[in-house]
FIMIDREN-287481 format. One record per atom (N, C-alpha, C, CB): atom name; residue in one letter; residue number from 1; z, x, y. Coordinates in nm, 4 decimals. Glycine has a CB too. Layout:
BEGIN
+-------+--------+-----+----------+----------+----------+
: atome : residu : num :       up :     east :    north :
+-------+--------+-----+----------+----------+----------+
:    CA :      A : NUM :        Z :        X :        Y :
...
+-------+--------+-----+----------+----------+----------+
This chain:
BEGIN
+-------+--------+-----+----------+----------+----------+
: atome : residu : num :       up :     east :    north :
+-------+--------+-----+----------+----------+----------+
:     N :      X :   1 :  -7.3969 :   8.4046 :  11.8192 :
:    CA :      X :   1 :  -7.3553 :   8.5157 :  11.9001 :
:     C :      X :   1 :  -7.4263 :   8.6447 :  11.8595 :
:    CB :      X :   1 :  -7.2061 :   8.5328 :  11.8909 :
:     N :      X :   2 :  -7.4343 :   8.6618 :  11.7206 :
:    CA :      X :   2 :  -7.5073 :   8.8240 :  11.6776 :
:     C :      X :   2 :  -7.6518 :   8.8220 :  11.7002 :
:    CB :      X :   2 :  -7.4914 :   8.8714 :  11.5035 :
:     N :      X :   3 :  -7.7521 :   8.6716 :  11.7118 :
:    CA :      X :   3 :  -7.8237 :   8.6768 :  11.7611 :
:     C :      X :   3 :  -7.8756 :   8.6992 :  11.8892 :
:    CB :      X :   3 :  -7.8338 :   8.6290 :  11.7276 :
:     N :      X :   4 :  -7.7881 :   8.6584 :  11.9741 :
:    CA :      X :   4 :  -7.7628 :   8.6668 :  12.0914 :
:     C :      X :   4 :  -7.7353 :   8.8405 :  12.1086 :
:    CB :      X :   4 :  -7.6453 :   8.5613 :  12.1244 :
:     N :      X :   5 :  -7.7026 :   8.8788 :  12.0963 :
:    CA :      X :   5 :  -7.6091 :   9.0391 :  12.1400 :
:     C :      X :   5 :  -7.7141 :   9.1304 :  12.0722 :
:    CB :      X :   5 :  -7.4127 :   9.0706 :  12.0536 :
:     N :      X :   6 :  -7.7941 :   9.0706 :  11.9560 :
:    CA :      X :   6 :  -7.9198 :   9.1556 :  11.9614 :
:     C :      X :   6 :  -8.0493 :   9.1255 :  11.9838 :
:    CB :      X :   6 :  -7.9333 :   9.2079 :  11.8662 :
:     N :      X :   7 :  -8.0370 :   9.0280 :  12.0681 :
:    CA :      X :   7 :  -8.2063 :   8.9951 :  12.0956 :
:     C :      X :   7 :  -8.2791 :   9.0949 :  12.2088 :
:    CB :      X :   7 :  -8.2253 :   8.8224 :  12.1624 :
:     N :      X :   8 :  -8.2601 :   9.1801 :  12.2236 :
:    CA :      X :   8 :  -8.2974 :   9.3428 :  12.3201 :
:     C :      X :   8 :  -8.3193 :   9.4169 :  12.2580 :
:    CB :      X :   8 :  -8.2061 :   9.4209 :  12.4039 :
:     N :      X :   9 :  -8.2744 :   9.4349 :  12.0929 :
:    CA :      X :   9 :  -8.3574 :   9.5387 :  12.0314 :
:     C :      X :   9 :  -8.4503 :   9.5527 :  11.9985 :
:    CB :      X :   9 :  -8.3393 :   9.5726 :  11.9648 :
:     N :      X :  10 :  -8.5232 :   9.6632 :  11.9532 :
:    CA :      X :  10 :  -8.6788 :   9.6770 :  11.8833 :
:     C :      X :  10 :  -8.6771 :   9.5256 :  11.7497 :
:    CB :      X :  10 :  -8.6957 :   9.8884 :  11.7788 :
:     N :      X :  11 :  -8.7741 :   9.4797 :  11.7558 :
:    CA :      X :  11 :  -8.8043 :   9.3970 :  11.6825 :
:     C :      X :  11 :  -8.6816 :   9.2622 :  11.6686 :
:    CB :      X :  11 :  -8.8369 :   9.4778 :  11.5654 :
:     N :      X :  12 :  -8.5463 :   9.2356 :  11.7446 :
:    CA :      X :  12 :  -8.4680 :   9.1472 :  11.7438 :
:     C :      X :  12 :  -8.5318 :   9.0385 :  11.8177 :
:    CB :      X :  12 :  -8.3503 :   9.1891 :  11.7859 :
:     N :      X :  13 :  -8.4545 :   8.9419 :  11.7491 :
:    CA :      X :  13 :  -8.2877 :   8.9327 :  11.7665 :
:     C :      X :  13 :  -8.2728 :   8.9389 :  11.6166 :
:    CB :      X :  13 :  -8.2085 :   8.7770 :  11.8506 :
:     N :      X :  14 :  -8.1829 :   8.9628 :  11.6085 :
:    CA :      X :  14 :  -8.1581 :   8.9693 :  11.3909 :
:     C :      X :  14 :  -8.0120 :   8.8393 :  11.3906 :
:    CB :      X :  14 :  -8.0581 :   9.2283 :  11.2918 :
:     N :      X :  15 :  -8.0358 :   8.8019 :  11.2441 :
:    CA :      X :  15 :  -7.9286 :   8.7148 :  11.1596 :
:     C :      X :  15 :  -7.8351 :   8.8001 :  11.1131 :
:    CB :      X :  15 :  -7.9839 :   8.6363 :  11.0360 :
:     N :      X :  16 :  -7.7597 :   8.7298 :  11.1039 :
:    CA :      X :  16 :  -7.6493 :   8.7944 :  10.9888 :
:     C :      X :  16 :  -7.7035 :   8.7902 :  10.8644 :
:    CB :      X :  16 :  -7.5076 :   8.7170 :  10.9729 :
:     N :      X :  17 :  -7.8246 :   8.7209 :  10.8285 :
:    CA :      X :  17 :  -7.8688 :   8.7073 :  10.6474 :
:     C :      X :  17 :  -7.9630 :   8.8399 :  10.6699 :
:    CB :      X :  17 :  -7.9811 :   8.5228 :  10.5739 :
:     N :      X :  18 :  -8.0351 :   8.8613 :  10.8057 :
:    CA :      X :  18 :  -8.1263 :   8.9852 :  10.8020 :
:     C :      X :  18 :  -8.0299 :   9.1376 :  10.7409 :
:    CB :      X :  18 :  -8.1894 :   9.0076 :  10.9835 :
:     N :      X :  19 :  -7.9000 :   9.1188 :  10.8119 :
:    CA :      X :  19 :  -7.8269 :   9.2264 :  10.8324 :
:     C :      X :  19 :  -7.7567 :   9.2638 :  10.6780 :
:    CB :      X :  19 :  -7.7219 :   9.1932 :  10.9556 :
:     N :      X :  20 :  -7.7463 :   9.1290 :  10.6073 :
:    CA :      X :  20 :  -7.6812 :   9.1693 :  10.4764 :
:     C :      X :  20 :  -7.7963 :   9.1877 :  10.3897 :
:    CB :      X :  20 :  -7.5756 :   9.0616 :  10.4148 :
:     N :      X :  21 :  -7.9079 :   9.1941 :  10.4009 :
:    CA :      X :  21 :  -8.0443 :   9.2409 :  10.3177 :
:     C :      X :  21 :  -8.0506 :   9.3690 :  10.3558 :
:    CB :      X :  21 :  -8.1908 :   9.1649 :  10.3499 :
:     N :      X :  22 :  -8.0463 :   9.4303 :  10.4690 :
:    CA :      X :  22 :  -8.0545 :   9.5571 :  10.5228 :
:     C :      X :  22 :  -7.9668 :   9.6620 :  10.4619 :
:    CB :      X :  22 :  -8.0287 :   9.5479 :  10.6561 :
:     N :      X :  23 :  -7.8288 :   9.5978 :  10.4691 :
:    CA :      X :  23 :  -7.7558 :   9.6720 :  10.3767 :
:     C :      X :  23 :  -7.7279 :   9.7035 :  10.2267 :
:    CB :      X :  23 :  -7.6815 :   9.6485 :  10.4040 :
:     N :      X :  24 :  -7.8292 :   9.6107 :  10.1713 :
:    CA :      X :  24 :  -7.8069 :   9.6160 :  10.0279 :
:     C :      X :  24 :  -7.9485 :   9.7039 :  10.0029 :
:    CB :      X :  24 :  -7.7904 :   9.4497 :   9.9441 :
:     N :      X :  25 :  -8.0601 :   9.6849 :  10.1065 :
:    CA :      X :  25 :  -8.1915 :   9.7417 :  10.0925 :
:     C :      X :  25 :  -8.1289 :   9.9178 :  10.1015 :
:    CB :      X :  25 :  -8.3174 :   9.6770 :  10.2352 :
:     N :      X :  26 :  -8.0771 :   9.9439 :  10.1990 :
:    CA :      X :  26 :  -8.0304 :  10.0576 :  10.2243 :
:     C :      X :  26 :  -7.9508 :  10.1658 :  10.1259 :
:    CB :      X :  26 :  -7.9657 :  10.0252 :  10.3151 :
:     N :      X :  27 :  -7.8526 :  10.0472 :  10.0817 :
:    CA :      X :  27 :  -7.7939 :  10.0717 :   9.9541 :
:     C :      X :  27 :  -7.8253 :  10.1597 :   9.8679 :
:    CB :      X :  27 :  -7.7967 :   9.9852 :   9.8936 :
:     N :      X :  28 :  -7.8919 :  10.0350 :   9.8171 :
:    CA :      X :  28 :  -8.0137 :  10.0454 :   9.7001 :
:     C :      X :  28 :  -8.0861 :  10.1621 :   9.7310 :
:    CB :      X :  28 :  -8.1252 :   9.9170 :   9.6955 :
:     N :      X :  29 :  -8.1866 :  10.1972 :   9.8182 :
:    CA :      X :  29 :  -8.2419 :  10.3271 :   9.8570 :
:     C :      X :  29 :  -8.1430 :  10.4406 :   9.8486 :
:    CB :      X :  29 :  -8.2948 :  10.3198 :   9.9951 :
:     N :      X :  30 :  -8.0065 :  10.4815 :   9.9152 :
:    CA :      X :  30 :  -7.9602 :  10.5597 :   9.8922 :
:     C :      X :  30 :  -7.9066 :  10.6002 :   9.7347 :
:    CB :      X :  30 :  -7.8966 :  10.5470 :   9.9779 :
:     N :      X :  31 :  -7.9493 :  10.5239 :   9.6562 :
:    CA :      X :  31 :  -7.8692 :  10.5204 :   9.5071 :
:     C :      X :  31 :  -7.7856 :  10.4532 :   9.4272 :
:    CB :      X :  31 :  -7.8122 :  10.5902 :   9.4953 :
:     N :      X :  32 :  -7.7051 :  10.3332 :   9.5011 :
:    CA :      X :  32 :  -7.6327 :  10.2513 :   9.4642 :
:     C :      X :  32 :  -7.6625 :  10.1812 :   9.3658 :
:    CB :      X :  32 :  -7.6074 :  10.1948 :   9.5403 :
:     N :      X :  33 :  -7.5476 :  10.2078 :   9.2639 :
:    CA :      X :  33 :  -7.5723 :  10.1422 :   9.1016 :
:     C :      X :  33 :  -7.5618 :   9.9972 :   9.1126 :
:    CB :      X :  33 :  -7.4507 :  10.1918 :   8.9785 :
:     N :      X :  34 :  -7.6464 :   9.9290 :   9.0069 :
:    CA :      X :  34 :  -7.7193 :   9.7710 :   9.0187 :
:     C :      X :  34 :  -7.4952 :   9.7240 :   9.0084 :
:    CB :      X :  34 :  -7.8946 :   9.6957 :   8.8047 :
:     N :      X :  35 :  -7.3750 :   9.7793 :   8.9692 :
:    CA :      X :  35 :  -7.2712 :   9.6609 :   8.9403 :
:     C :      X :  35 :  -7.2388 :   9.6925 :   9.1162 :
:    CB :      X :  35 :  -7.1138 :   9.6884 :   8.7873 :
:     N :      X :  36 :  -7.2268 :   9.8287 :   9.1976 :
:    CA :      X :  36 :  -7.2309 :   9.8536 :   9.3219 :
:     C :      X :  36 :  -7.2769 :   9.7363 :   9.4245 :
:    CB :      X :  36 :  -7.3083 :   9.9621 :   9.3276 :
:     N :      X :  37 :  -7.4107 :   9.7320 :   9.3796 :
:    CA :      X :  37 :  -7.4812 :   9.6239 :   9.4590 :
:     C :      X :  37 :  -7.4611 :   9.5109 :   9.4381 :
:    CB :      X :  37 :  -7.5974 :   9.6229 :   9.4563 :
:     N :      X :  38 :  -7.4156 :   9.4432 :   9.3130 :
:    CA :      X :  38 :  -7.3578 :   9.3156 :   9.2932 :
:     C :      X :  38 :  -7.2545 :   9.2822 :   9.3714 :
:    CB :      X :  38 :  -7.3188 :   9.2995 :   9.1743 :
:     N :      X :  39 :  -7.1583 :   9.3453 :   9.3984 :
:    CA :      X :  39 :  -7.0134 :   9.3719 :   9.4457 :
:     C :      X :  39 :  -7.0787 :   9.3508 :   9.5894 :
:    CB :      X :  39 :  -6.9239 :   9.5378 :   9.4026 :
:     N :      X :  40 :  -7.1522 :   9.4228 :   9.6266 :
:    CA :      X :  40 :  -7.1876 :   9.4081 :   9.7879 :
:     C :      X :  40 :  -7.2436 :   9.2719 :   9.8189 :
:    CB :      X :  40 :  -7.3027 :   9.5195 :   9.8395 :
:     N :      X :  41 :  -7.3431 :   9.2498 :   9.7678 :
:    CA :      X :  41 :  -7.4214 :   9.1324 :   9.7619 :
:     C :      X :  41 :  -7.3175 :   9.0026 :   9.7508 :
:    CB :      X :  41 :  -7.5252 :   9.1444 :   9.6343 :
:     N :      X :  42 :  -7.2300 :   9.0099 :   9.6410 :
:    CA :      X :  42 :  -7.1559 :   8.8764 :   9.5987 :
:     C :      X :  42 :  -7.2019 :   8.8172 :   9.4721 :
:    CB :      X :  42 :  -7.1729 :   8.7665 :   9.7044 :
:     N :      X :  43 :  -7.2854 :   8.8828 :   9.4255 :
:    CA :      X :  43 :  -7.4081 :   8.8237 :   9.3201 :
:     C :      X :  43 :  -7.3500 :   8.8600 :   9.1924 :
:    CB :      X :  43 :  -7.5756 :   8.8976 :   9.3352 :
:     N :      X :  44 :  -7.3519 :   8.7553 :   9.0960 :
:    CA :      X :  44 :  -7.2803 :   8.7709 :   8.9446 :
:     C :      X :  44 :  -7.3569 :   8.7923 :   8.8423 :
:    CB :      X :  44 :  -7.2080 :   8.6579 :   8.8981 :
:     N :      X :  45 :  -7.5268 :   8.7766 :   8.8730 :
:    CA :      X :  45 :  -7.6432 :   8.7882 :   8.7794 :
:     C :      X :  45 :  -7.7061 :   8.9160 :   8.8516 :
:    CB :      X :  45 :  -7.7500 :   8.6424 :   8.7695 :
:     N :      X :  46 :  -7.7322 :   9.0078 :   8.7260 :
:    CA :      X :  46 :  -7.8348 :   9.1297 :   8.7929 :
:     C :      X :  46 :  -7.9689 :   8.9830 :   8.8145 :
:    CB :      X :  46 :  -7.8931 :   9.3176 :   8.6363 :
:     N :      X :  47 :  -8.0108 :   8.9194 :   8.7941 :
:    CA :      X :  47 :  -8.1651 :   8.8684 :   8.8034 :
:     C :      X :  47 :  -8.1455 :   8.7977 :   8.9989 :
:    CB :      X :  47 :  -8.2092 :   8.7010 :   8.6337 :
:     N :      X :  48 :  -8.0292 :   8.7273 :   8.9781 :
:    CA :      X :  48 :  -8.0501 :   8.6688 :   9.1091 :
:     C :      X :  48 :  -8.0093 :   8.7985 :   9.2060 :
:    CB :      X :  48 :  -7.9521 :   8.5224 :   9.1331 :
:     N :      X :  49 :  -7.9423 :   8.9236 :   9.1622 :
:    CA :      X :  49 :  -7.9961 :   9.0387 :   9.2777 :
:     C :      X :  49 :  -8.1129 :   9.0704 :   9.3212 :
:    CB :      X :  49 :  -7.9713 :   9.1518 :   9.2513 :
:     N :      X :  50 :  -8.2139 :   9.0618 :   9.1925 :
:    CA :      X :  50 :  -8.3420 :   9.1287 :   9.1715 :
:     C :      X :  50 :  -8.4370 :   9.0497 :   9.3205 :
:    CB :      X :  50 :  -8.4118 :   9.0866 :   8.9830 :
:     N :      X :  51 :  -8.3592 :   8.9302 :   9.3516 :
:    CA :      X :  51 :  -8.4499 :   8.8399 :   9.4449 :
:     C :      X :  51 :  -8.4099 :   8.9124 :   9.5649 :
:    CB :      X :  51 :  -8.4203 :   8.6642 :   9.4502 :
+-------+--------+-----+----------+----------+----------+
């Protein structure tokens, strides 16, 4: 369905895996501390964030 509902945008259709990279990319750019981004991500190792 989210593919669907954005396949009309610039460069879509997007995933839901695109959309949770976007937000941690974004994150991360605005300043968000590496335990911040764990918490968002789901991720229990800073290394497997680093991917």
């Amino acid at each position: 369905m989210f593919e669907n509902h954005t396949a009309d945008f610039t460069r879509g259709p997007f995933t839901l895996h695109q959309l949770r990279h976007w937000k941690l990319a974004h994150a991360a750019k605005d300043g968000a501390s590496t335990p911040m981004l764990m918490r968002l991500s789901g991720r229990t190792s800073v290394r497997s964030l680093a991917k």
